[in-house]
N, CA, C and O atoms as a Maestro MAE file, in Angstrom:
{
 s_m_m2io_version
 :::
 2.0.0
}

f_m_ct {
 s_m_title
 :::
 protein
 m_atom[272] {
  # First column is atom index #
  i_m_mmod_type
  r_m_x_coord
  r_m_y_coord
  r_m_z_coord
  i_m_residue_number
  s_m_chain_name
  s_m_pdb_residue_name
  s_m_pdb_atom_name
  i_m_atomic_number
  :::
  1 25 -14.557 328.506 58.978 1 A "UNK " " N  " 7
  2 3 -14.056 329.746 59.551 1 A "UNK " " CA " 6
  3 2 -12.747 329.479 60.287 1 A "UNK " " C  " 6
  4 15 -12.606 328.472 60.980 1 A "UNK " " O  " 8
  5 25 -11.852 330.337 60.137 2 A "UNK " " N  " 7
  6 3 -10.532 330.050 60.599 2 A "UNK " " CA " 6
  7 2 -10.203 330.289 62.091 2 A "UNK " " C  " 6
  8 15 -9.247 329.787 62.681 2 A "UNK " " O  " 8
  9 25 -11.294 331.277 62.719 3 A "UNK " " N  " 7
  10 3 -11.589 331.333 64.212 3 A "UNK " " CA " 6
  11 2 -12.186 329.808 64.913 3 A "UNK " " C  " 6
  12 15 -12.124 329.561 66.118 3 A "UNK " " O  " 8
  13 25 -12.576 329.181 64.209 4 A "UNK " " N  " 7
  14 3 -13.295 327.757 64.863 4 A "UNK " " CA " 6
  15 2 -12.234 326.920 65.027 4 A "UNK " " C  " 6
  16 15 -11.999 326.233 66.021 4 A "UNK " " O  " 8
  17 25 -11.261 327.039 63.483 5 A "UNK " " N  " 7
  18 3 -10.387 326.006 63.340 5 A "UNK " " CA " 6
  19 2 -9.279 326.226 64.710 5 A "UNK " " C  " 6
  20 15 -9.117 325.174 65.329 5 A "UNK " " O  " 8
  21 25 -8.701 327.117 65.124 6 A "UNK " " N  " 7
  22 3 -7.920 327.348 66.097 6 A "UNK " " CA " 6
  23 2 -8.713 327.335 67.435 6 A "UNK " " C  " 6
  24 15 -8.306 327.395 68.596 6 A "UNK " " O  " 8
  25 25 -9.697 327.260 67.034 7 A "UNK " " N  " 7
  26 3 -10.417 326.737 68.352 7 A "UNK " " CA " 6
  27 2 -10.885 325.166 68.764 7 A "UNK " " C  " 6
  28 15 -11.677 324.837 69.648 7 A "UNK " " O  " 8
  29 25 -10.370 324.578 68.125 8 A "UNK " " N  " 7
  30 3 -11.037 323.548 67.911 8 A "UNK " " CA " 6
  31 2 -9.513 322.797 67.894 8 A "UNK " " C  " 6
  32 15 -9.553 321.571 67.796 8 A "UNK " " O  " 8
  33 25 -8.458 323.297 67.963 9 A "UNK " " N  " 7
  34 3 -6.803 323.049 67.841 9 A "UNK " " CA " 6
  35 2 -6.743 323.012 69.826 9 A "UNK " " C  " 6
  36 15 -6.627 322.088 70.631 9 A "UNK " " O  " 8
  37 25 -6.913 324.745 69.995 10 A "UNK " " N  " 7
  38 3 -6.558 324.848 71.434 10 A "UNK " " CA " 6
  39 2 -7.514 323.953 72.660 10 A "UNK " " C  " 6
  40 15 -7.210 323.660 73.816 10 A "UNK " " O  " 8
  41 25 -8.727 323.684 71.899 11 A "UNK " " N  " 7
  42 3 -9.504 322.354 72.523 11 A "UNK " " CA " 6
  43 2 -8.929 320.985 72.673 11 A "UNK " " C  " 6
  44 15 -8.907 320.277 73.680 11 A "UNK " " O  " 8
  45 25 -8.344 320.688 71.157 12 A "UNK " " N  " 7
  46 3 -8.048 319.445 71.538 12 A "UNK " " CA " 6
  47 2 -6.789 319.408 72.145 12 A "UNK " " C  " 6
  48 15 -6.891 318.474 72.940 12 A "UNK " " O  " 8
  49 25 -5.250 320.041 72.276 13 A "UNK " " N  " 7
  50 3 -4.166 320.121 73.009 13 A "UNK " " CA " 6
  51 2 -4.671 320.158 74.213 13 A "UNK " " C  " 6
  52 15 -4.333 319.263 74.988 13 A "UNK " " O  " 8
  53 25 -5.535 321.125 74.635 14 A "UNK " " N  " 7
  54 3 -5.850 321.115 76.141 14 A "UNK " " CA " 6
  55 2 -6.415 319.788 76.695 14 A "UNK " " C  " 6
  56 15 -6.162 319.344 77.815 14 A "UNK " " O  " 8
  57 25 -7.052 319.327 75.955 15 A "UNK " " N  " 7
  58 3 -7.961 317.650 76.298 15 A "UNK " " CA " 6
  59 2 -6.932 316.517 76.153 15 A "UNK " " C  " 6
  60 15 -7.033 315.414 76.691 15 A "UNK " " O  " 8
  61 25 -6.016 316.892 75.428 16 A "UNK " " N  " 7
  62 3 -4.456 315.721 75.355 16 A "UNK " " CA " 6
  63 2 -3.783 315.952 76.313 16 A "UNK " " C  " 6
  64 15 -3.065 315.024 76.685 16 A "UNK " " O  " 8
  65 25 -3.733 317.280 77.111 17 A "UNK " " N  " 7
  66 3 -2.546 317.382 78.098 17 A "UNK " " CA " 6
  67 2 -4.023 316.949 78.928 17 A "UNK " " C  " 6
  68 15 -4.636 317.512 78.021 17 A "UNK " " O  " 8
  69 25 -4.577 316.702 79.381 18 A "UNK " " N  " 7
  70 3 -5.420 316.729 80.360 18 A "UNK " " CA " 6
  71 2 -6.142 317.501 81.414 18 A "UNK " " C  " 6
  72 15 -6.641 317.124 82.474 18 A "UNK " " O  " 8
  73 25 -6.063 318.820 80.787 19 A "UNK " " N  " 7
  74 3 -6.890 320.135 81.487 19 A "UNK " " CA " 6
  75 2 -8.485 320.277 80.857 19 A "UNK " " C  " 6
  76 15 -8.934 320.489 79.731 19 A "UNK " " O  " 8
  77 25 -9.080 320.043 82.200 20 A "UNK " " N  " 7
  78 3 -10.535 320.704 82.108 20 A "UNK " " CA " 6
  79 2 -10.635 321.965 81.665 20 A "UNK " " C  " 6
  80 15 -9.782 322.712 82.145 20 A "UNK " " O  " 8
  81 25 -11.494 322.526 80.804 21 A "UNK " " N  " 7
  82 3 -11.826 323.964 80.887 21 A "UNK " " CA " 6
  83 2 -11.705 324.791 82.036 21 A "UNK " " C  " 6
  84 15 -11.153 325.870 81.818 21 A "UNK " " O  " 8
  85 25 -12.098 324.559 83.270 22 A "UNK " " N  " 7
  86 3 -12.143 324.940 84.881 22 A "UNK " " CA " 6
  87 2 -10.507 325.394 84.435 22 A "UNK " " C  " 6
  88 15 -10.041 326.264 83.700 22 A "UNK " " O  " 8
  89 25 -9.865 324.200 85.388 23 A "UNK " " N  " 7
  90 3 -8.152 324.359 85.219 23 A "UNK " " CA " 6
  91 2 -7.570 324.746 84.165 23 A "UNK " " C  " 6
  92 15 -6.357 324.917 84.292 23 A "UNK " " O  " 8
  93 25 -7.913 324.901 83.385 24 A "UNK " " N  " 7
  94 3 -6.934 325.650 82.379 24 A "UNK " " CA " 6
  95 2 -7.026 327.062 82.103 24 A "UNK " " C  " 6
  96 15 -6.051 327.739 81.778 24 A "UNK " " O  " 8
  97 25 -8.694 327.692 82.287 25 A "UNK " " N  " 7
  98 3 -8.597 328.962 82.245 25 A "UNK " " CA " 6
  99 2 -7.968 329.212 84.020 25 A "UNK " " C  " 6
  100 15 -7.522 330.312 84.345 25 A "UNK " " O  " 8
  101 25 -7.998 328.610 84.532 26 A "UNK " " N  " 7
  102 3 -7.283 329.045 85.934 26 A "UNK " " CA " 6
  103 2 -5.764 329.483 85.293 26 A "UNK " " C  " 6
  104 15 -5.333 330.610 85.536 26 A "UNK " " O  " 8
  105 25 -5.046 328.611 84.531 27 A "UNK " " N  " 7
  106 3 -3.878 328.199 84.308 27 A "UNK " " CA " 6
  107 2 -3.389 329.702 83.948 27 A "UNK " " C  " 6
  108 15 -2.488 330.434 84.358 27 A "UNK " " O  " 8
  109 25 -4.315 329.797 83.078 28 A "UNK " " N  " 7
  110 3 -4.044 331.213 81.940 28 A "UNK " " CA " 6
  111 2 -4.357 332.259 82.297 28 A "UNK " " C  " 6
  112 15 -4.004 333.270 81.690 28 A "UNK " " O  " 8
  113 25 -5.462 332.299 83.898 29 A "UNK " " N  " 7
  114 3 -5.620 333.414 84.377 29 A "UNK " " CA " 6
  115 2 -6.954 334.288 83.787 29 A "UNK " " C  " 6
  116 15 -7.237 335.448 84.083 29 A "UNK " " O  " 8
  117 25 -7.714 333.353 82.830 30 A "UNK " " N  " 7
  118 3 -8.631 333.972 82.137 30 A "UNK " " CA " 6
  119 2 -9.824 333.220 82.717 30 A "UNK " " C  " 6
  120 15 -9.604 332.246 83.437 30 A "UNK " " O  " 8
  121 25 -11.224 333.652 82.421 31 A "UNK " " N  " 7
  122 3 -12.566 333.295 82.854 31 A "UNK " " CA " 6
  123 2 -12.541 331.989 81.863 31 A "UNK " " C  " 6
  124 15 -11.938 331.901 80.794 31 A "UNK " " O  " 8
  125 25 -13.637 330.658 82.724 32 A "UNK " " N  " 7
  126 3 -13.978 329.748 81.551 32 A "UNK " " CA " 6
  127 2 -14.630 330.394 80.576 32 A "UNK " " C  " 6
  128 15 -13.977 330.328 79.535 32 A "UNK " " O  " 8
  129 25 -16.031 331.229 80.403 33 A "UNK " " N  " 7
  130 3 -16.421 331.627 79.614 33 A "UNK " " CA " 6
  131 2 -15.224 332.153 78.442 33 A "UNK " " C  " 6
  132 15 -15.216 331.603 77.341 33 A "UNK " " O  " 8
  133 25 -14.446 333.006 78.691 34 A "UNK " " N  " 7
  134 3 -13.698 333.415 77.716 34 A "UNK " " CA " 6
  135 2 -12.558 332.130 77.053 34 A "UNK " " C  " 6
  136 15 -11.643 332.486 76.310 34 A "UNK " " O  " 8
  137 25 -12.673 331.235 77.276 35 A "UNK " " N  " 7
  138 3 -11.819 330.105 77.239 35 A "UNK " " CA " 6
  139 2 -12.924 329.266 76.456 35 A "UNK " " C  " 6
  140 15 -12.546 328.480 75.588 35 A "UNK " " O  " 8
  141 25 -14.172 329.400 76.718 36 A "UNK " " N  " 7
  142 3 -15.114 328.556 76.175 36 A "UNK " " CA " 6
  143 2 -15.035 329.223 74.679 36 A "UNK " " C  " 6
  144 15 -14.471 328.612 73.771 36 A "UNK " " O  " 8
  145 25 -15.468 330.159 74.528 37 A "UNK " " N  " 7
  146 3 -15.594 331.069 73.851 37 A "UNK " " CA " 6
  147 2 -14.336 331.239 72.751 37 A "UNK " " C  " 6
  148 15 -14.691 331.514 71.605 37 A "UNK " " O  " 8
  149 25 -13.371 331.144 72.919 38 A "UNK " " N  " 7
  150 3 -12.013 330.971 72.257 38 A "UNK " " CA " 6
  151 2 -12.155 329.718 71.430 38 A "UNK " " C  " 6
  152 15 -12.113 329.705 70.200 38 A "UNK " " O  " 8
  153 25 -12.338 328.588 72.264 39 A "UNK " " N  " 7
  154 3 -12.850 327.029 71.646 39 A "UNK " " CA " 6
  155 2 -13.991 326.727 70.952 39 A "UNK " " C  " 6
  156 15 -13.910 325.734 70.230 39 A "UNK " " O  " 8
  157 25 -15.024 327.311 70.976 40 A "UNK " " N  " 7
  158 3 -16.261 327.483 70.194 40 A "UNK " " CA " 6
  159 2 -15.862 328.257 69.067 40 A "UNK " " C  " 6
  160 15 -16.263 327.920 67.952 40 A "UNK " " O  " 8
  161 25 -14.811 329.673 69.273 41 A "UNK " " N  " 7
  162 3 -14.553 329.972 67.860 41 A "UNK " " CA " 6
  163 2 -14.960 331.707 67.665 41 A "UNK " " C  " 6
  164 15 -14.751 332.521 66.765 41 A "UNK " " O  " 8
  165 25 -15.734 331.780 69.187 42 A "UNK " " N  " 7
  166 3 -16.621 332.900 68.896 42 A "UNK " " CA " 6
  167 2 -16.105 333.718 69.139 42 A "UNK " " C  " 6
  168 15 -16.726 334.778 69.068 42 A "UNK " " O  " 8
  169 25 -14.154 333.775 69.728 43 A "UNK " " N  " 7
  170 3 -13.776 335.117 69.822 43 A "UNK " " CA " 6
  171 2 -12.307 334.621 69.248 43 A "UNK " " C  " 6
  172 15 -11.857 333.535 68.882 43 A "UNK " " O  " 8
  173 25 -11.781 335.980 69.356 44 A "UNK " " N  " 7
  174 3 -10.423 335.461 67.932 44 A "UNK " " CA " 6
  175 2 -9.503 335.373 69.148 44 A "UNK " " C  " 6
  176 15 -9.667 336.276 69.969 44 A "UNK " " O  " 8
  177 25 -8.441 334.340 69.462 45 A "UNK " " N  " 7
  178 3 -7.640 334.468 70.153 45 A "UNK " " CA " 6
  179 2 -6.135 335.732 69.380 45 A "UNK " " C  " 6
  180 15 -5.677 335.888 68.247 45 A "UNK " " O  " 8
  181 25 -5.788 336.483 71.004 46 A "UNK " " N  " 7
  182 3 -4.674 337.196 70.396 46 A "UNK " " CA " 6
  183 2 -3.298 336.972 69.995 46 A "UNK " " C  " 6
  184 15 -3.011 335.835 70.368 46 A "UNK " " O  " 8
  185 25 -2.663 337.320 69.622 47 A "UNK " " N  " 7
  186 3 -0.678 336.611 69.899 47 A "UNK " " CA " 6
  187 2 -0.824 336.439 71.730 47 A "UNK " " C  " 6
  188 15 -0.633 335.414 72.385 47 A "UNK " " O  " 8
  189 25 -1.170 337.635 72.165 48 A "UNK " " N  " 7
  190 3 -0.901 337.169 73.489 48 A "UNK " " CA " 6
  191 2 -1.313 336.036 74.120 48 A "UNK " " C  " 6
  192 15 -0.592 335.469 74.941 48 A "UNK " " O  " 8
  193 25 -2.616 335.566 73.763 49 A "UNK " " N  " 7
  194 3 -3.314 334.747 74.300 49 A "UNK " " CA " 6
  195 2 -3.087 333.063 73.929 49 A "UNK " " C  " 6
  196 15 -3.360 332.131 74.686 49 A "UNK " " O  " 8
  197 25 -2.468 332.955 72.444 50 A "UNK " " N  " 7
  198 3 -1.866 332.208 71.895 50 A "UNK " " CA " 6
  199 2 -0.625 331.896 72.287 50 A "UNK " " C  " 6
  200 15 -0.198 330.770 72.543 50 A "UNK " " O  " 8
  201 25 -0.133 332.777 72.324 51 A "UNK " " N  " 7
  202 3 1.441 333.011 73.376 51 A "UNK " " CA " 6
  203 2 1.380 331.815 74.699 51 A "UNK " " C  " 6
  204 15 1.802 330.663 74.596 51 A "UNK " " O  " 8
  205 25 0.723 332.440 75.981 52 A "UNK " " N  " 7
  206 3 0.236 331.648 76.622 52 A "UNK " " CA " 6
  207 2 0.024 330.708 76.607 52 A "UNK " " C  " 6
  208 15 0.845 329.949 77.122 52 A "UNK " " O  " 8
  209 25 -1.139 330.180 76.044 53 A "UNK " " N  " 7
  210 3 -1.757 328.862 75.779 53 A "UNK " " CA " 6
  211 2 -0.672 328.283 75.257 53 A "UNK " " C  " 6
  212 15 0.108 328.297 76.210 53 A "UNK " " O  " 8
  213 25 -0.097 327.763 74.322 54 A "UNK " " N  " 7
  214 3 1.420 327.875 74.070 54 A "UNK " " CA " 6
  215 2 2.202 327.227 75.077 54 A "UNK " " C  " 6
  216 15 2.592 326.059 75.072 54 A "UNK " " O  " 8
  217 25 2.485 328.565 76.387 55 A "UNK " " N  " 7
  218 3 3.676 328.063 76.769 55 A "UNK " " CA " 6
  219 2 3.213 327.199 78.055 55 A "UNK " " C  " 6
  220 15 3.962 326.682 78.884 55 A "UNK " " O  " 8
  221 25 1.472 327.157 78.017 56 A "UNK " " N  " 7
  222 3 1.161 326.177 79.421 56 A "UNK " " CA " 6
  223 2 1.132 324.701 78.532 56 A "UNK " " C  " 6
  224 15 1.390 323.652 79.122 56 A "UNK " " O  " 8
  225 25 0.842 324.707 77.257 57 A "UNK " " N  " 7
  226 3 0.601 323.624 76.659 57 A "UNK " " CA " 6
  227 2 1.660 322.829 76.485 57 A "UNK " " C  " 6
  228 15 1.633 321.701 75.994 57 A "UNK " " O  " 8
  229 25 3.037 323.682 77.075 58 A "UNK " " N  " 7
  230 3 4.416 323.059 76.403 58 A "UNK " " CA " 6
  231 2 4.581 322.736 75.197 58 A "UNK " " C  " 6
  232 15 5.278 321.751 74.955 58 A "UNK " " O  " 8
  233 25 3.732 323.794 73.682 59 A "UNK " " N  " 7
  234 3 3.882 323.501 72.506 59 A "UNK " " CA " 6
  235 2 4.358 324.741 71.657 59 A "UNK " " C  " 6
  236 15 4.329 325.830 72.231 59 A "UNK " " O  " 8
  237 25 4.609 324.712 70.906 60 A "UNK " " N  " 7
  238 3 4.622 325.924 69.852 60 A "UNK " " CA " 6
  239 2 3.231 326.472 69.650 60 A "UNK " " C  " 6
  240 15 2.218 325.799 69.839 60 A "UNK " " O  " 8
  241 25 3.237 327.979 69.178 61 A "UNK " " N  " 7
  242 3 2.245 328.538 68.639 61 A "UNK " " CA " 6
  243 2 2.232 327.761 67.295 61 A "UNK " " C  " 6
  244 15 1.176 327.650 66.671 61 A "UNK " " O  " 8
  245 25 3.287 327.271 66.883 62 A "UNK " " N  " 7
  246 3 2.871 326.988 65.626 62 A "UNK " " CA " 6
  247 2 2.391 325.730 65.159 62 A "UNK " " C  " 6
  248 15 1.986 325.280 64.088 62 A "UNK " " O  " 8
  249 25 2.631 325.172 66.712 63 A "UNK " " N  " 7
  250 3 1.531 323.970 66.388 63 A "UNK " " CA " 6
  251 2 0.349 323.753 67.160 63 A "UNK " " C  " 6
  252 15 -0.065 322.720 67.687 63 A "UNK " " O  " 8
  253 25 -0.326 325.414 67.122 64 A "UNK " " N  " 7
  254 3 -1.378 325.761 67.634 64 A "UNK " " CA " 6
  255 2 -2.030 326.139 66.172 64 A "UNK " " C  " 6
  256 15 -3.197 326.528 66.195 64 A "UNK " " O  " 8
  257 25 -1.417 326.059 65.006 65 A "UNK " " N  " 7
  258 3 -1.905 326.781 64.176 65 A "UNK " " CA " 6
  259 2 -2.822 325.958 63.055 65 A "UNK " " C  " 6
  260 15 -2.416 324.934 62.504 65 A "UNK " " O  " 8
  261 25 -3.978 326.497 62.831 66 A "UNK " " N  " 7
  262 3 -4.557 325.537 62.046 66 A "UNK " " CA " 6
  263 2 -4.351 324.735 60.434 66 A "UNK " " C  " 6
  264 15 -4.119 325.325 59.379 66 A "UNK " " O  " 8
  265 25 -4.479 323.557 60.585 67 A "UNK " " N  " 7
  266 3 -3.926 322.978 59.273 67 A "UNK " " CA " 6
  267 2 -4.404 323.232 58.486 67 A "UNK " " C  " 6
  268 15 -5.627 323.229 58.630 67 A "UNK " " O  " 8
  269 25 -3.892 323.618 57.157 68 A "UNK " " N  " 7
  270 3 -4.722 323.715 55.835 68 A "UNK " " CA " 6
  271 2 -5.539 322.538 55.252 68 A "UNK " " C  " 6
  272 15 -6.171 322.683 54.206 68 A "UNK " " O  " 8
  :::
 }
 m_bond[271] {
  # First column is bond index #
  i_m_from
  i_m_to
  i_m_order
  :::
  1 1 2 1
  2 2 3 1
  3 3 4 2
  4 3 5 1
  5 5 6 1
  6 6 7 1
  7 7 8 2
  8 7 9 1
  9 9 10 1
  10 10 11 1
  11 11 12 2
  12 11 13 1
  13 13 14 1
  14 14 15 1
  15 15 16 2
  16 15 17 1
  17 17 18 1
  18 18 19 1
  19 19 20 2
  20 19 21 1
  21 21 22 1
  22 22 23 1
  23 23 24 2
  24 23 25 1
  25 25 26 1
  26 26 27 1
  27 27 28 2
  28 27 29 1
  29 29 30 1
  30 30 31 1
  31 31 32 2
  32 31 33 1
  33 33 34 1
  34 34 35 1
  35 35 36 2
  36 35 37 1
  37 37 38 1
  38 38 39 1
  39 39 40 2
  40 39 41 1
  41 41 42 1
  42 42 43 1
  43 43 44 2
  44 43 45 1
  45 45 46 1
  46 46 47 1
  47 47 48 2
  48 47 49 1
  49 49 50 1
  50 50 51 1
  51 51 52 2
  52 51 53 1
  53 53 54 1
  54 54 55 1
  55 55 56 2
  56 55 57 1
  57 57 58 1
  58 58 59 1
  59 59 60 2
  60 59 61 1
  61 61 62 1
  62 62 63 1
  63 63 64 2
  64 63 65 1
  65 65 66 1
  66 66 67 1
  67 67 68 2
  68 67 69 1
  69 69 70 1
  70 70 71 1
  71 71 72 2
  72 71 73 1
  73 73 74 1
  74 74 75 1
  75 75 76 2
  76 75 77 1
  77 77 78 1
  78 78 79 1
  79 79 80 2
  80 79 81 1
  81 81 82 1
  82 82 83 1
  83 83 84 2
  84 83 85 1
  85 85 86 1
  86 86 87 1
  87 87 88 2
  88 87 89 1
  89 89 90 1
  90 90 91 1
  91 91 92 2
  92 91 93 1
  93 93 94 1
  94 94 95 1
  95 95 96 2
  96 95 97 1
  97 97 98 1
  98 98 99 1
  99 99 100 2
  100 99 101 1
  101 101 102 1
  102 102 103 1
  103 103 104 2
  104 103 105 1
  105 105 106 1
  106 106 107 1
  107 107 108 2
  108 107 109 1
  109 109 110 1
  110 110 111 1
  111 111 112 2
  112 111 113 1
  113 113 114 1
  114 114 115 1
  115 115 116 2
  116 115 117 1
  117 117 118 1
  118 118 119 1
  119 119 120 2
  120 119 121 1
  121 121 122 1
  122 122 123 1
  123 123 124 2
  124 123 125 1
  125 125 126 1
  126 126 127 1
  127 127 128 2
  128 127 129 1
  129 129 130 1
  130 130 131 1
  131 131 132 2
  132 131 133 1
  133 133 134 1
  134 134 135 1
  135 135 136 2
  136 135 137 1
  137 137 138 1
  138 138 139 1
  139 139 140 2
  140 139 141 1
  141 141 142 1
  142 142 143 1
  143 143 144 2
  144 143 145 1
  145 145 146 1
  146 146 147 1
  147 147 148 2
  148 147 149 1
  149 149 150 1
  150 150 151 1
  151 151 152 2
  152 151 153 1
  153 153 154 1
  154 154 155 1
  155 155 156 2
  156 155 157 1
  157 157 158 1
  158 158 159 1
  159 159 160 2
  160 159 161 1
  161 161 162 1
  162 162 163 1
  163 163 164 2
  164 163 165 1
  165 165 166 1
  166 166 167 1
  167 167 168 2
  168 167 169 1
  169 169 170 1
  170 170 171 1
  171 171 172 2
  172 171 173 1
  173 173 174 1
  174 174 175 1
  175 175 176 2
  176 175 177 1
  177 177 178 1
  178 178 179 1
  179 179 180 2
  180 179 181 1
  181 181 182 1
  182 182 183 1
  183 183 184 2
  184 183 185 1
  185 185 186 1
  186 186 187 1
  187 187 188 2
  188 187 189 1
  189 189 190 1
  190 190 191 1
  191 191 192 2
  192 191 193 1
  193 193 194 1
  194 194 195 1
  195 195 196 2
  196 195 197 1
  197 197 198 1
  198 198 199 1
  199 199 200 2
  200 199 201 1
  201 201 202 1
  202 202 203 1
  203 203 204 2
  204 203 205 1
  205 205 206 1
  206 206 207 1
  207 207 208 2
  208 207 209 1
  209 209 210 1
  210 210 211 1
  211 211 212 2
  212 211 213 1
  213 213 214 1
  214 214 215 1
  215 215 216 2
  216 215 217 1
  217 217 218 1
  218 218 219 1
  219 219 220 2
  220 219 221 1
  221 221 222 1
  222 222 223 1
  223 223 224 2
  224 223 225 1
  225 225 226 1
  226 226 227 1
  227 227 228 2
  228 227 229 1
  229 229 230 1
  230 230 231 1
  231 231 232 2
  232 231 233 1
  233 233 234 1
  234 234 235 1
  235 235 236 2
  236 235 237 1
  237 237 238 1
  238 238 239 1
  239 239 240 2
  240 239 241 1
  241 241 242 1
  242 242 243 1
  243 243 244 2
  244 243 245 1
  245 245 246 1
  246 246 247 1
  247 247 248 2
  248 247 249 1
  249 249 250 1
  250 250 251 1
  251 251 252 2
  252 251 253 1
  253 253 254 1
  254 254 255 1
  255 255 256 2
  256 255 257 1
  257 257 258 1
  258 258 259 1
  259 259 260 2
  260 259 261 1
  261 261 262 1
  262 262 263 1
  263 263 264 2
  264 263 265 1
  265 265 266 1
  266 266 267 1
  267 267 268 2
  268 267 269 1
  269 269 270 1
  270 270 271 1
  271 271 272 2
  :::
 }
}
């Protein structure tokens, strides 16, 4: 599923820069649950939310994007 795969992208960038789940949904201003939930796959992240994550990650969306 292509919702897991980008979840499973914004998991591991966040675990390379070194943000806990805690601190990072702080970062973004969003609940852990909804941050958990993004990374598990179980909700679709938006442009906006991708956006974000993005620009705390200091990466491109597009290398948020899942590999074929």
């Amino acid at each position: 599923m292509a919702t897991s795969r980008w979840g499973n992208r914004i998991k591991a960038f966040r675990k390379l820069k070194g943000y806990t789940q805690i601190q990072f949904a702080e970062e973004l201003g969003i609940s852990v649950s909804r941050l958990g939930d993004l990374e598990r796959g179980k909700k679709v992240p938006s442009l906006e939310h991708l956006e974000s994550i993005a620009q705390h990650l200091n990466i491109s969306v597009e290398e948020l994007e899942p590999k074929k």
